[in-house]
C-alpha positions in Angstrom: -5.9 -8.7 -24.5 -8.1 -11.3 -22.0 -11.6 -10.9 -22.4 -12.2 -11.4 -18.4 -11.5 -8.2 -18.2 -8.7 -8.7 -16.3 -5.5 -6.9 -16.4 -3.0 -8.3 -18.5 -0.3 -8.3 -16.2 0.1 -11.9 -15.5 0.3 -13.2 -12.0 4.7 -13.9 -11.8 4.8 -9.9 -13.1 2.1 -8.9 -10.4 3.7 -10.6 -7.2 7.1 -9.2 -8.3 5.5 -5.3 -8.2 6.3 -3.4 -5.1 4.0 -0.7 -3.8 4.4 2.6 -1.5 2.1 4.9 -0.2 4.2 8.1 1.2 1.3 9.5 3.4 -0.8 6.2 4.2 -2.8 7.5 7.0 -5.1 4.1 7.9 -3.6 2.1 5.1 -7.2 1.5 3.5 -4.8 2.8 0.3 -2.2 -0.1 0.7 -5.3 -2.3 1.1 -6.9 -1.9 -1.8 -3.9 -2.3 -3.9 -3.4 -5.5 -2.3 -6.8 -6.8 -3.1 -6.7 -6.0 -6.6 -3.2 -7.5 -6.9 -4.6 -10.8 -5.0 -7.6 -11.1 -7.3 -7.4 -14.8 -8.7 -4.2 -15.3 -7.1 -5.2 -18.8 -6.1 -2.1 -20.4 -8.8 0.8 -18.5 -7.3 3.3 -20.1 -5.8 4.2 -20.2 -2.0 7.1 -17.3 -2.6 4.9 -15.3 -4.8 2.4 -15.6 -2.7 4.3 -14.8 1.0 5.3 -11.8 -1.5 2.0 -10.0 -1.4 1.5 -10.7 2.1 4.8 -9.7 3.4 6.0 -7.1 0.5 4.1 -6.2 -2.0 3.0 -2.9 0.2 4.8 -0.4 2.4 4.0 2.9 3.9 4.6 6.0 5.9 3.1 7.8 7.9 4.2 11.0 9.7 2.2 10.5 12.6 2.6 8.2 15.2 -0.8 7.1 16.1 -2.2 6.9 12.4 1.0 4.6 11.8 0.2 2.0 14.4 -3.0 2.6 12.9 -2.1 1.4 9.6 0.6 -1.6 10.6 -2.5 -3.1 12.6 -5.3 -2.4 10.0 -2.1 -4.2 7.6 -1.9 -7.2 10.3 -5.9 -7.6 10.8 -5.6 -8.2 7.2 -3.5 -10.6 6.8 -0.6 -8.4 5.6 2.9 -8.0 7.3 4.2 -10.4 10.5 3.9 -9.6 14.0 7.2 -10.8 14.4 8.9 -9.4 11.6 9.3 -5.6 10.8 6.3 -3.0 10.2 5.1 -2.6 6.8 4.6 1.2 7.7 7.2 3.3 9.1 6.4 6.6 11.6 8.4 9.1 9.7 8.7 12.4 7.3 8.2 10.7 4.2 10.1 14.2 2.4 12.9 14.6 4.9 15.3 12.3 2.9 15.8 9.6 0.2 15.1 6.0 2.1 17.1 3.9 -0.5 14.3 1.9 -1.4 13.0 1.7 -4.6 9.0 0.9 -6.0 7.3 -0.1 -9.1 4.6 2.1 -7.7 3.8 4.8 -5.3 0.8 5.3 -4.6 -0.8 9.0 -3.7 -4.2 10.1 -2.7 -4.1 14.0 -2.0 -5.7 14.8 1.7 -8.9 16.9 1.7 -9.6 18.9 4.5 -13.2 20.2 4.2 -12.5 23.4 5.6 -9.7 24.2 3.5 -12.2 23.4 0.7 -14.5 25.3 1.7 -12.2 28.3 2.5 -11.3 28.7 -1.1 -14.3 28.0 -3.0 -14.8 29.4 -6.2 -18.1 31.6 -6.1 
């Protein structure tokens, strides 16, 4: 175990990992995972490196503004091409099987204050 405290995971296993975020809203999810994944990154090499910036995160959104939203939060970044496809896609995440496959999906449960609210316990 490193005694940086880093994760053990070593840098060729990390830039392989692909990660989704089913309901991405802003991307600020997606974001963070790519930081930590690009923490001391600086000895990858040029493919593992255009990996994390053009792979390592995907997303969908069902609404259509939040998902431009998140593809240009992505692109101010650095993550994704403006030339190439969209990291995030404007869809129903549940509506059917995309035929992609992840080492890890990412999922943050919404809160809506009112709902919390609504049902507190008293």
């Amino acid at each position: 175990m490193p005694s940086s405290g880093r994760s053990s995971t070593s840098f060729s296993q990390r830039s392989l990992i692909r990660s989704f975020d089913p309901a991405c809203g802003t991307g600020g999810f997606l974001l963070t995972a790519h930081a930590y994944a690009s923490r001391g990154a600086g000895g990858l090499t040029p493919d593992e490196k255009k990996h994390l910036q053009t792979k390592f995160v995907r997303g969908v959104d069902i609404g259509a503004t939040t998902s431009r939203l998140a593809s240009m939060n992505l692109l101010l970044h650095g993550l994704g091409s403006i030339t190439g496809d969209s990291l995030i896609d404007q869809k129903d995440a549940l509506i059917a099987d995309p035929g992609e496959r992840w080492s890890v999906v990412l999922a943050k449960p919404a809160v809506r204050p009112q709902l919390v609210h609504r049902h507190r316990w008293r």
